[in-house]
N, C-alpha and C positions, 0 to 999 in steps of 0.2 A: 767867347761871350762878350757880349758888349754891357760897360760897366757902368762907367761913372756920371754920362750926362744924362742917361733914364733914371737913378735912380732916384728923384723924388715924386717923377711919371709913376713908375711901377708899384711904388708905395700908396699912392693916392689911390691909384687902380684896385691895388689888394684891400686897401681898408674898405673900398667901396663893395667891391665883391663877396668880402667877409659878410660884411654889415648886415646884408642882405640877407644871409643864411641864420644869424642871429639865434633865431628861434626855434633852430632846428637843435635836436637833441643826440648826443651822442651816445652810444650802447656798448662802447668799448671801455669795460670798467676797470681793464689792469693799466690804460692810459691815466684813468683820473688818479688810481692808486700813486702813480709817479707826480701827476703834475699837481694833486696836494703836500708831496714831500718836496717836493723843488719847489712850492710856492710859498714853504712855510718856513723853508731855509733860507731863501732870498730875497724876501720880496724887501721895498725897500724901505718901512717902517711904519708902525702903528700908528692911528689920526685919531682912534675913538673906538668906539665900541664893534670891535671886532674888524676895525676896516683898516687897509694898510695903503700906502702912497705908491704909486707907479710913475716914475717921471719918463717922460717921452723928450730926446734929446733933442737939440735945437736942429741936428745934421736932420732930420727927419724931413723935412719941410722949411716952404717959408716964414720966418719970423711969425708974418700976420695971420697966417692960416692954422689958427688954434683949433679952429671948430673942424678941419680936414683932418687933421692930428688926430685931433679925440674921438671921433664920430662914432667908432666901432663901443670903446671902451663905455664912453656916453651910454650909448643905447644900450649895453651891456649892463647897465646898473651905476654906472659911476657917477660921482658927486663933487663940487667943490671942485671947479677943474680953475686952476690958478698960471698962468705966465714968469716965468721967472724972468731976471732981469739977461739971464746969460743966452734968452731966447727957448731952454725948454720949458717944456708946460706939466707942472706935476699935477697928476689926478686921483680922488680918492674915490676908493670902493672896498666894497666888504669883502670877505676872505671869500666869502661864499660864492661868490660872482665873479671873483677872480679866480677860484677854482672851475669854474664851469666854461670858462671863456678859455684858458688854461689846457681843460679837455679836448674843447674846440679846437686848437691850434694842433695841439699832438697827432690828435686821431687824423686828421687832417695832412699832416705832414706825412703819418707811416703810411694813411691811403698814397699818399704821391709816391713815396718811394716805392711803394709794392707795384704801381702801377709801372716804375721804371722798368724793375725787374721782369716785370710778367713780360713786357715791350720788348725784351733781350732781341727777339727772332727778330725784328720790322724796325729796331733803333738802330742807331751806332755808339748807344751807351750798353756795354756785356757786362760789365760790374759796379756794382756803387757799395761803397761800404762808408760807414759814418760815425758822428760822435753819439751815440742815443740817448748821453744824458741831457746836453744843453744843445746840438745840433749845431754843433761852431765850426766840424770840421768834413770836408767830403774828400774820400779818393775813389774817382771814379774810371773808369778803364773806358777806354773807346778805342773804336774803331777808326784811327788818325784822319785818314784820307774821306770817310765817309762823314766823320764830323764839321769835319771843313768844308766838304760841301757846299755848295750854292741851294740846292734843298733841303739841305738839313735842318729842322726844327729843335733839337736836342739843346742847343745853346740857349734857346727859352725856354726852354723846361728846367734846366738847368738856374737859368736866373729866375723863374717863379720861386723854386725850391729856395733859391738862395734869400728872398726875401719873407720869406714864410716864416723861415729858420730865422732870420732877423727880430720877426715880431715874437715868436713865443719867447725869443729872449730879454724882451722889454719887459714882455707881461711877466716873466718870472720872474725880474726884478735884478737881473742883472747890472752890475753895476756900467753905466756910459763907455768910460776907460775900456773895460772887457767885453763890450760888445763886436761881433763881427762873426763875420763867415767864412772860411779859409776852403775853396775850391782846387783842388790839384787834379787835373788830369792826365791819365799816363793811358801812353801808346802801347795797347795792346801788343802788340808784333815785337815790343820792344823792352816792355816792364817799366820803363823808363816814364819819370814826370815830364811832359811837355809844356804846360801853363800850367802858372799860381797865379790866382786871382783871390784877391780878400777884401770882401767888401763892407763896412764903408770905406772908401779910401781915407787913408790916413791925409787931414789937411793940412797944408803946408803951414809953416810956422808963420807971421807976419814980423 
C-alpha cells in the first residue's frame, strides 16, 4: 500500500466524492441504531441547542484549506465552522445531522467491505476481518504473490477503505490522539503478518 504522501490527495478526493452523494438516503437501519450510540458517546461536545462540535485535525489537510476540510460536513448541515490556532478547524452541527452523515459513513463502509468479500474468487484479498465498532483495525489475508503484483488493484481498495474508516472516526468524535487505522496483512500460505501499516503516520517530533 502506498501511504504517506497521498494522503491528503485521497482525503480531498473522498470528501469530494462523498459530497456529492450527500442527499442520498440510506435504508440500513440497524447501522443508524449503532452510529447514534457511537455518536452520542463520543462526539466531541455540546455548542447549543442540540448541536455538538466535531473538530477536523490539522494532519487532515493544508493549514489554509478550511473550506476542502469542511465541505462535506458544510453541506451536510453544519454551522459556525471556526480555525483553531493549532491549524484544526472545529465545526458545529446538530445531533441530528450528524447522525444522518454518521449513517452515511457506516453503510458505506460495510457496502465496501461486503463488496471485498463477495470479490474473494477475482481479488487477492480471501479474508478481511475488522474492528465494527470504530473501524481502527483490519487483518486481512491475501494472496502474497498475487497482491504484490504489478496488476493488482487491492492495495487501493484497501487504501480507500482505510480513509473511509478514517473519516467515520472524525465524524464520531473521536478524540485526534485515537484516531488512525491499523492495516495488517498476512500471507495466506503462511498465516503469518507481512505488513503493518497505520495511518496517519505518526509525525516526527520537532
Amino acid at each position: 500500500m502506498k501511504k504517506a504522501g497521498v494522503f491528503i490527495l485521497i482525503i480531498a478526493l473522498l470528501m469530494t466524492g462523498c459530497s456529492s452523494k450527500n442527499g442520498e438516503k440510506s435504508s440500513n437501519t440497524g447501522a443508524n441504531d449503532n452510529v447514534e450510540a457511537s455518536s452520542s458517546a463520543e462526539s466531541s461536545g455540546a455548542t447549543g441547542d442540540g448541536e455538538v462540535t466535531i473538530v477536523f485535525p490539522a494532519s487532515l489537510g493544508a493549514p489554509e484549506d478550511v473550506e476542502g476540510m469542511t465541505a462535506e460536513i458544510v453541506e451536510a448541515g453544519a454551522t459556525n465552522t471556526v480555525k483553531n490556532d493549532d491549524g484544526s478547524v472545529s465545526v458545529a452541527i446538530s445531533q441530528e445531522n450528524l447522525n444522518k452523515l454518521l449513517e452515511k459513513y457506516h453503510s458505506e463502509l460495510t457496502t465496501m467491505i461486503e463488496g471485498v468479500h463477495s470479490a474473494e474468487n477475482t481479488s487477492s484479498i480471501k479474508n478481511l476481518d475488522y474492528d465494527k465498532e470504530k473501524f481502527q483495525e483490519y487483518n486481512i489475508t491475501v494472496d502474497k504473490a498475487a497482491y504484490e503484483s504489478e496488476e493488482s488493484v487491492d492495495g487501493l481498495v484497501i487504501f480507500g477503505l482505510t480513509m473511509q474508516s478514517l473519516m467515520y472516526q472524525i465524524y464520531s468524535g473521536v478524540k485526534e490522539s485515537d484516531i488512525k487505522v491499523t492495516i495488517n496483512l498476512i500471507d495466506q500460505s503462511t498465516g503469518e503478518v507481512f505488513e503493518t501499516s497505520v495511518l496517519p503516520e505518526a509525525t516526527p517530533e520537532q
